[in-house]
Each structure stands twice: as structure tokens, then as C-alpha cells.
MARTORVEX-331423 format. One record per residue (C-alpha): x, z, y; residue number from 1; residue in one letter. Coordinates in Angstrom, 3 decimals. Last residue first. Layout:
<rs>
     east       up    north num residu
        X        Z        Y NUM      A
...
</rs>
This chain:
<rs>
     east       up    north num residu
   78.367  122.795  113.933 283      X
   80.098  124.211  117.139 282      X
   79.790  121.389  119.886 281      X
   82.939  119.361  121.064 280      X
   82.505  117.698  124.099 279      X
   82.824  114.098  125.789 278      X
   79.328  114.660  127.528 277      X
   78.059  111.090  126.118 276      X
   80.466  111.019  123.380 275      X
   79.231  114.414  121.906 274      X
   81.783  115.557  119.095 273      X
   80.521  117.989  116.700 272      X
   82.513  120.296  114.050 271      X
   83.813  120.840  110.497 270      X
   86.747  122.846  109.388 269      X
   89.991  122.678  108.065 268      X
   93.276  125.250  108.672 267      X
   96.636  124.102  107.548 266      X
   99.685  126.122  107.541 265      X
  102.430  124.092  108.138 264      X
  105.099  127.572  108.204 263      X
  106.620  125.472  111.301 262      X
  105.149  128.237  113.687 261      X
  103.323  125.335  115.375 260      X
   99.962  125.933  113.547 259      X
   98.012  122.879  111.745 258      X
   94.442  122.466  112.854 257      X
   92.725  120.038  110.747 256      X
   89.081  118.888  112.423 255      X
   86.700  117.065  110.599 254      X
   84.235  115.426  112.959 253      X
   80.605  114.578  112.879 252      X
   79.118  112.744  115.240 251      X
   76.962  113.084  118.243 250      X
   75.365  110.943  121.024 249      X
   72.967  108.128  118.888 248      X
   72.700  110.659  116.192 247      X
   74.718  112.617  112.686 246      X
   77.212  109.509  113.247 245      X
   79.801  110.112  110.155 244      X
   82.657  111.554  108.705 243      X
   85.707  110.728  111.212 242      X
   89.073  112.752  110.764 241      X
   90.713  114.930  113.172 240      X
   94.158  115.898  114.204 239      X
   95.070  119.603  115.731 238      X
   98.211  120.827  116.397 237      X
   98.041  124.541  116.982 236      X
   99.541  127.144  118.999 235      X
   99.607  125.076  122.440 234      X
   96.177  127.133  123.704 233      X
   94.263  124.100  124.811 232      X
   91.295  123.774  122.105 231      X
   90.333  120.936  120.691 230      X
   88.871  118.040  122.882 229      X
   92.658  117.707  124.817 228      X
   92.101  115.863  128.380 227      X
   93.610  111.863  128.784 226      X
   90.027  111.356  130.799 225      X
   88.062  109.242  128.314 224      X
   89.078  112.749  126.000 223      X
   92.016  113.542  123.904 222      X
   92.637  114.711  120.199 221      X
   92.986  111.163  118.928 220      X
   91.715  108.410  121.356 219      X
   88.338  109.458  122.051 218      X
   86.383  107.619  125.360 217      X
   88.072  104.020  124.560 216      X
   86.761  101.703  126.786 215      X
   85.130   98.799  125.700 214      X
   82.804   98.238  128.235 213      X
   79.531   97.991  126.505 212      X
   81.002   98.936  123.470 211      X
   82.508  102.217  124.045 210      X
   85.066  103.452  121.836 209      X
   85.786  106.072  119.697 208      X
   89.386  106.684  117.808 207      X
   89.927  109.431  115.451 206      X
   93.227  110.401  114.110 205      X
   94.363  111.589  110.613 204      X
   92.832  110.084  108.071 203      X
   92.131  111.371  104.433 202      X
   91.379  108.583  101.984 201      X
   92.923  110.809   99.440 200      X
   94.149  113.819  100.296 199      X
   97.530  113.954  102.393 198      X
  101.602  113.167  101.335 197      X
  102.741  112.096  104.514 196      X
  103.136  108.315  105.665 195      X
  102.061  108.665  108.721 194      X
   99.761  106.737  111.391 193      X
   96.243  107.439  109.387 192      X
   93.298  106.136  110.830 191      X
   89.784  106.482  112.150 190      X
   86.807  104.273  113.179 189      X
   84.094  104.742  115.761 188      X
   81.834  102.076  117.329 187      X
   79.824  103.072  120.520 186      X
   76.638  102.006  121.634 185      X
   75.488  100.233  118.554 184      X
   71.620  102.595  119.054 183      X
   72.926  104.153  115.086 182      X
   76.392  104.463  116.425 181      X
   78.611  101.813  115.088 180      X
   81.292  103.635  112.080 179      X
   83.869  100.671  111.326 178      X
   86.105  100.650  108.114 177      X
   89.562  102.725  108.250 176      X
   92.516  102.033  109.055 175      X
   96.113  102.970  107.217 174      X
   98.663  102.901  109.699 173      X
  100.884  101.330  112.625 172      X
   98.774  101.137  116.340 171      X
   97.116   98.805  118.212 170      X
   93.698   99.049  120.351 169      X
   91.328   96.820  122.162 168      X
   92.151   93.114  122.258 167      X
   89.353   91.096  123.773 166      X
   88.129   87.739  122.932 165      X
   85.214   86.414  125.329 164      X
   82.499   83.788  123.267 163      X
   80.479   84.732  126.322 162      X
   77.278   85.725  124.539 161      X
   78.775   86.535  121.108 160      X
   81.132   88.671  122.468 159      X
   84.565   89.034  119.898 158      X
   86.798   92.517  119.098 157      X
   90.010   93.100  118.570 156      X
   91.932   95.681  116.633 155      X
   95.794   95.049  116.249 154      X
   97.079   96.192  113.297 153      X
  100.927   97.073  111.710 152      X
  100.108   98.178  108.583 151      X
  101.203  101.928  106.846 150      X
  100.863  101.309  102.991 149      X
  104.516  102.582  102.682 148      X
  105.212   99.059  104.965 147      X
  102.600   96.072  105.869 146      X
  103.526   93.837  108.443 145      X
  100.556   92.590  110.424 144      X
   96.567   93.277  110.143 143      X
   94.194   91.352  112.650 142      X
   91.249   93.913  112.158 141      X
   87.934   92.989  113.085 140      X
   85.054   93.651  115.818 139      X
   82.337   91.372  116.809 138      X
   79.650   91.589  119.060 137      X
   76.533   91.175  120.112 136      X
   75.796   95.582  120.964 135      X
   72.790   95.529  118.586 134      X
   74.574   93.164  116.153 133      X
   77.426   94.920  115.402 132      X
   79.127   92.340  113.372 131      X
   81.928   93.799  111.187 130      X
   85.095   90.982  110.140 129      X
   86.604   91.364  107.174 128      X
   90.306   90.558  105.197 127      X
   92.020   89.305  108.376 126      X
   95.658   89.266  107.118 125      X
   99.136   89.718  107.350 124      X
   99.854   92.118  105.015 123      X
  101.327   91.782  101.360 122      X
  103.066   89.063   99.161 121      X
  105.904   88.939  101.927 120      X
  106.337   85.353  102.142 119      X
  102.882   83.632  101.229 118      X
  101.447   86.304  103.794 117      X
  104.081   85.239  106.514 116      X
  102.620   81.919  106.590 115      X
   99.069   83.043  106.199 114      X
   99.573   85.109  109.037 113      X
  101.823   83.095  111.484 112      X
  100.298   82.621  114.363 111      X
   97.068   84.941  113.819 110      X
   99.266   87.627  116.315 109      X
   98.660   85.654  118.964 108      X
   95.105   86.177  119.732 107      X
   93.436   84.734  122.488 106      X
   96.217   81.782  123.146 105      X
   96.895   81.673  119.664 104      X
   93.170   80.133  118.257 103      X
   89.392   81.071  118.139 102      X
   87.599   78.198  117.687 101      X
   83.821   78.202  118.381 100      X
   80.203   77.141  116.608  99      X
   76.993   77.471  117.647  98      X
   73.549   77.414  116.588  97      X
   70.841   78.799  118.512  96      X
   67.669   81.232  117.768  95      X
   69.467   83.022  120.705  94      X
   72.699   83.430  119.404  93      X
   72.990   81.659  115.935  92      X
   76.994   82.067  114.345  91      X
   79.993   79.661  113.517  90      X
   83.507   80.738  113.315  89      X
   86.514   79.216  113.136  88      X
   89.886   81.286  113.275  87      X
   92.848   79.231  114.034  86      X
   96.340   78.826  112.591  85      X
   98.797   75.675  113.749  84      X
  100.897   74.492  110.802  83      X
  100.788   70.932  112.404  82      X
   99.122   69.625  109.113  81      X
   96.130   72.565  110.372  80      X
   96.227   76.380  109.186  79      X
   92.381   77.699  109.001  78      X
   91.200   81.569  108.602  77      X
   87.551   81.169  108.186  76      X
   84.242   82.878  109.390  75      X
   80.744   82.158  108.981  74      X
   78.508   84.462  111.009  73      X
   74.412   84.493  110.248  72      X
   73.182   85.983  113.461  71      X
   69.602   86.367  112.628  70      X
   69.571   86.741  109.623  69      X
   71.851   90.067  109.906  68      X
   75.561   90.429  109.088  67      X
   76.743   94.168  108.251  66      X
   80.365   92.858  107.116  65      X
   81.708   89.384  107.364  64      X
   84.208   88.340  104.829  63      X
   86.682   86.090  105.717  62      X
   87.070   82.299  104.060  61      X
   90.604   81.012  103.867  60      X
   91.560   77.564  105.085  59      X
   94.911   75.857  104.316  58      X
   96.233   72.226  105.036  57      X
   93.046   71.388  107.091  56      X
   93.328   67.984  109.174  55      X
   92.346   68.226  112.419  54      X
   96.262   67.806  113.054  53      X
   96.596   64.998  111.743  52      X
   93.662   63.548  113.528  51      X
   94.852   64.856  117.069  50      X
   98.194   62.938  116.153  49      X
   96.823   60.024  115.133  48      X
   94.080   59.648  118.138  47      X
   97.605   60.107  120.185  46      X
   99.205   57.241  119.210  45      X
   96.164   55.104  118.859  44      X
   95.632   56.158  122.952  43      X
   99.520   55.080  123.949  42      X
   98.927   51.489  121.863  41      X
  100.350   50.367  118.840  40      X
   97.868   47.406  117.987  39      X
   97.361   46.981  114.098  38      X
   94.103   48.937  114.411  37      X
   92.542   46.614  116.496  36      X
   92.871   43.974  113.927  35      X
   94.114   40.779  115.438  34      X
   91.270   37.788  113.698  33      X
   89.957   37.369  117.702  32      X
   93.732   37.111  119.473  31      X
   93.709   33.994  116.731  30      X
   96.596   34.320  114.606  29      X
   99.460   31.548  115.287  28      X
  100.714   28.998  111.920  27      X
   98.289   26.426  113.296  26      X
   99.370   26.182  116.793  25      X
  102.992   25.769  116.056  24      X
  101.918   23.187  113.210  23      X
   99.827   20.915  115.861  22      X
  103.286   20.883  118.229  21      X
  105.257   20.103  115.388  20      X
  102.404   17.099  114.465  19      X
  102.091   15.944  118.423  18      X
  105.927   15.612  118.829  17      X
  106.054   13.562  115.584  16      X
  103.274   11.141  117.216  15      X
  105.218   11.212  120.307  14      X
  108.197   10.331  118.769  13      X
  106.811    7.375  116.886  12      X
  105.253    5.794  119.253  11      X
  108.140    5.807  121.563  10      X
  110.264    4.300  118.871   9      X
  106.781    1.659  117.884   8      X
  107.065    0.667  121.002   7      X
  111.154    0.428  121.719   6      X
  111.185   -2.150  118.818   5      X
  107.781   -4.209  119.974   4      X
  109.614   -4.483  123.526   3      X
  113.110   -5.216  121.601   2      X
  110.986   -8.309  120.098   1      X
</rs>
């Protein structure tokens, strides 16, 4: 009888063990119903964070200027969720279609441009970019902190082949547009770095450069070589003013000549400027 007693005790505790240990198994996921995405792993962590950031909080179209078939630029200002700011531009090179990212490292002043935009109301901005296609390249303003209509601006310019960025001239003023040579050899543009009462649209320096190598072979009144294109007698200040390419070595200047008497008498007059010979040739 306490056999049959101590049976059914033992019986009974290993058929209760079996149920508990049934119900553990039963209330566990299978490792096959765990959602990869609910695993918190070093590679989710960062796929987040690169997809935040590809996400576009602003983007701001910029208008391209002189842009043939066969290059076909698009162009955009973008600001990621990070509040990083990149300029993305896609263009055909060889019959091809590419696309490229320009961002801080190559030009820092884009950091904080629409940021600073929002702020001031004024400046800080890419309004246009100019393709000279005969030359494949790029040239646009990056423009900063805007003051009496005199900008802080940093010119750079972009080669389509080698996707290179290159910054070629800054100054404080009120830029012009491009002027490319009719052969694209050189690009020409002129500014004004006062804020003196002048004619409208008048500028006051000339800058020239060379595209191939982008040097700068007319900065102002002086040459490639640092040498004065006017004349060198010390009476007269003389700033110049772009009109247009006349050929593929000469434009046309307008020179203003004011004497150093302090009477700012102004004198204006017309004349040549060959950037092959870096000379100025009566009109």
C-alpha cells in the first residue's frame, strides 16, 4: 500500500514537472519568428544614422546658366536631418550620365548658407551656376554676408572630367555675370569692391582668368606678372570695367582714370586688352 502511495507521489511530480517545463517552452519565440529588425546590432545602428541623414530637410534648386544638350546640369543646394549642406549635381560627360556631391571638405563656405540665409534675410547663397562648355567646366559664385550691397564671395569653379573643385578668387563687392571668350579660353567678369556713389551697374575692377589653368592673367590694373596695364606715370588711378569679348584674344575695356591731385577728376575712355600678349591696344 505505501508502494502504490509513493507511486502515484512520484507520478505525480513528474507529470507536474513535465507541464511547467512544456509552458516554459511554449511562452519562448522561435529564433525563426525574431524580426531582424528588432535586433540592436552595431551595423542597424549605423544604417539609421546614414538613413537619417540621407534624408532631405531642405533642398533648393540653382539655376544653371548657358547649359547645352549635351551637358544637361541639374543643380541643388541640399541640407540633410544632420543639418549637413551639400551641392548635388548631375550632368552627361561623354554621352554619359553622372551624378556627384559636392560637400564642406571642397567648399566650406556652403556650411551654413541656407542656415544663415533664414537668419539674415539676405546673402548667403548660390543663386546660378555658368557652364562653359567648351573649356568643361563650371564656374559659380558661393556668395556670403551681404552689407551696403557689397557681398562677401568666393568664386569657384568645377571640371567636369575630374569632378576637381577649385577655388579661384575672393573678394567683398558687387559681381558681375561671367564673360567666356568666344573659343572658352578665358572667362572674364568684373566687380565693384566700394560702396561709392557710381553709375549704375558700373564696376570697378576687371578680373580675367585662364581656364585651362586657372590662372588669373588680369587682376585689376595688373598683368599675369603683378605689372600695371595702364600707364606707369603715378598721376592717375586707373580702374576698369568689362564690356565685352570683341575676339578670341581681345576685349573691350572701359578704363576710368581718376588723377591723384585729390580734385577726383574723372577721365573715361574705351580701349583693348589682349590676353594672349597681356597688352592694352588703342581702340
Amino acid at each position: 500500500m505505501k508502494n502504490k502511495k509513493l507511486f502515484i507521489s512520484i507520478s505525480y511530480v513528474v507529470l507536474l514537472s513535465l507541464l511547467i517545463a512544456g509552458a516554459i517552452l511554449l511562452s519562448k519565440p522561435s529564433k525563426s519568428n525574431i524580426s531582424p529588425k528588432n535586433l540592436l546590432t552595431e551595423d542597424n545602428f549605423n544604417n539609421g544614422i546614414l538613413a537619417y541623414k540621407s534624408e532631405i530637410n531642405r533642398k533648393e534648386d540653382i539655376k544653371i546658366l548657358n547649359n547645352p544638350q549635351n551637358v544637361d546640369l541639374q543643380a541643388s543646394l541640399i541640407e540633410n536631418m544632420n543639418g549637413e549642406v551639400t551641392i548635388n549635381i548631375s550632368y552627361k560627360i561623354d554621352e554619359k550620365k553622372l551624378s556627384r556631391t559636392i560637400d564642406t571638405s571642397m567648399i566650406p563656405e556652403i556650411r551654413n548658407l541656407l542656415r544663415f540665409r533664414e537668419k539674415y534675410k539676405k546673402g548667403y547663397l548660390i543663386d546660378k551656376i555658368s557652364v562653359n562648355n567648351k573649356a568643361q567646366r563650371l564656374y559659380f559664385y558661393v556668395r556670403g554676408k551681404e552689407d551696403n550691397r557689397l557681398t562677401q564671395t568666393w568664386l569657384y569653379t568645377y571640371n567636369l572630367k575630374t569632378a576637381n573643385v577649385d577655388k579661384l578668387y575672393y573678394d567683398t563687392g558687387d559681381f558681375s555675370e561671367f564673360y567666356f571668350s568666344p573659343d572658352g579660353k578665358y572667362n572674364a567678369f568684373a566687380y565693384r569692391n566700394n560702396s561709392e556713389k557710381q553709375m549704375e551697374g558700373q564696376k570697378n575692377k576687371v578680373v580675367i582668368i585662364r581656364c585651362d589653368d586657372n590662372k588669373i592673367i588680369l587682376n585689376g590694373d595688373k598683368d599675369i606678372n603683378g605689372k600695371p596695364i595702364g600707364q606707369n606715370s603715378g598721376l592717375y588711378i586707373y580702374r576698369y570695367d568689362f564690356q565685352k569679348w570683341e575676339n578670341t584674344e581681345n576685349c573691350l575695356l572701359k578704363q576710368i582714370s581718376e588723377i591723384k591731385d585729390g580734385s577726383h577728376k574723372i577721365q573715361e575712355q574705351k580701349i583693348y586688352y589682349n590676353v594672349v600678349e597681356n597688352k592694352v591696344k588703342a581702340r
